[in-house]
C-alpha positions in Angstrom: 3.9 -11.6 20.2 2.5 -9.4 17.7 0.3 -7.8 20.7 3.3 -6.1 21.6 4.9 -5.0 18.1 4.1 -1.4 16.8 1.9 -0.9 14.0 2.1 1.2 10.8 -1.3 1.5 9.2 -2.1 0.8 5.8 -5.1 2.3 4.1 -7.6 0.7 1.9 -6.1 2.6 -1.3 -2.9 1.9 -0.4 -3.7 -2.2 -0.4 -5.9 -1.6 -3.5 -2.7 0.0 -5.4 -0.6 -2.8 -4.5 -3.1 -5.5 -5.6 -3.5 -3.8 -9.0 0.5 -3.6 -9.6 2.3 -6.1 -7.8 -0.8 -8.8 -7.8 -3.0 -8.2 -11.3 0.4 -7.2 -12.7 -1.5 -3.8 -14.3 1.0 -0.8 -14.9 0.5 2.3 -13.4 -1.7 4.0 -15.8 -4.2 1.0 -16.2 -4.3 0.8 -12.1 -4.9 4.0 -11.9 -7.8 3.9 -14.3 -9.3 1.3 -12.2 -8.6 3.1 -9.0 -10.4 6.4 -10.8 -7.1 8.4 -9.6 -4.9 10.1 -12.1 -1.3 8.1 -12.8 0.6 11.0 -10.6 -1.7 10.1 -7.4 -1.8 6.5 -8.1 2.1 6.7 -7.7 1.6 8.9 -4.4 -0.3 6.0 -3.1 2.4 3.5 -4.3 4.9 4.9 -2.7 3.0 5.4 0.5 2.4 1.8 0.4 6.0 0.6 -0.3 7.2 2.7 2.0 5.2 1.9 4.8 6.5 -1.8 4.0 9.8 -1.4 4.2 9.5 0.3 7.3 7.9 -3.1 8.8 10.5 -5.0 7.7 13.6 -2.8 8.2 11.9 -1.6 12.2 10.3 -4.9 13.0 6.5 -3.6 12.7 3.5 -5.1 12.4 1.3 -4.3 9.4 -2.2 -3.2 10.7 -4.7 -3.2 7.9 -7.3 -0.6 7.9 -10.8 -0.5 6.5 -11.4 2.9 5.8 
């Protein structure tokens, strides 16, 4: 049950930047321009968010969404 699976936390940014690029299909400069980051931090928060993904998948984790 998913009760019992760890969780990695993903931030509101983080789901943000992965909406703009992997959903809208914007690249990194035009997301980042939405997001009011510069391209360099918008990539930070990419990453993060990838990251974070693979873990769940690779450790068996469950995705927690935050609100923050």
């Amino acid at each position: 049950p998913l009760s019992t699976l760890e969780e990695e936390e993903l931030f509101h940014d983080e789901l943000e930047a992965l909406k703009l690029h992997d959903v809208d299909g914007l690249d990194q400069i035009e997301a980042a321009k939405k997001m009011k980051v510069s391209q360099p931090t918008f990539g930070r928060i990419l990453d993060k968010a990838y990251k974070k993904i693979a873990i769940t998948v690779v450790k068996g984790k469950a995705i927690k969404i935050s609100k923050k």
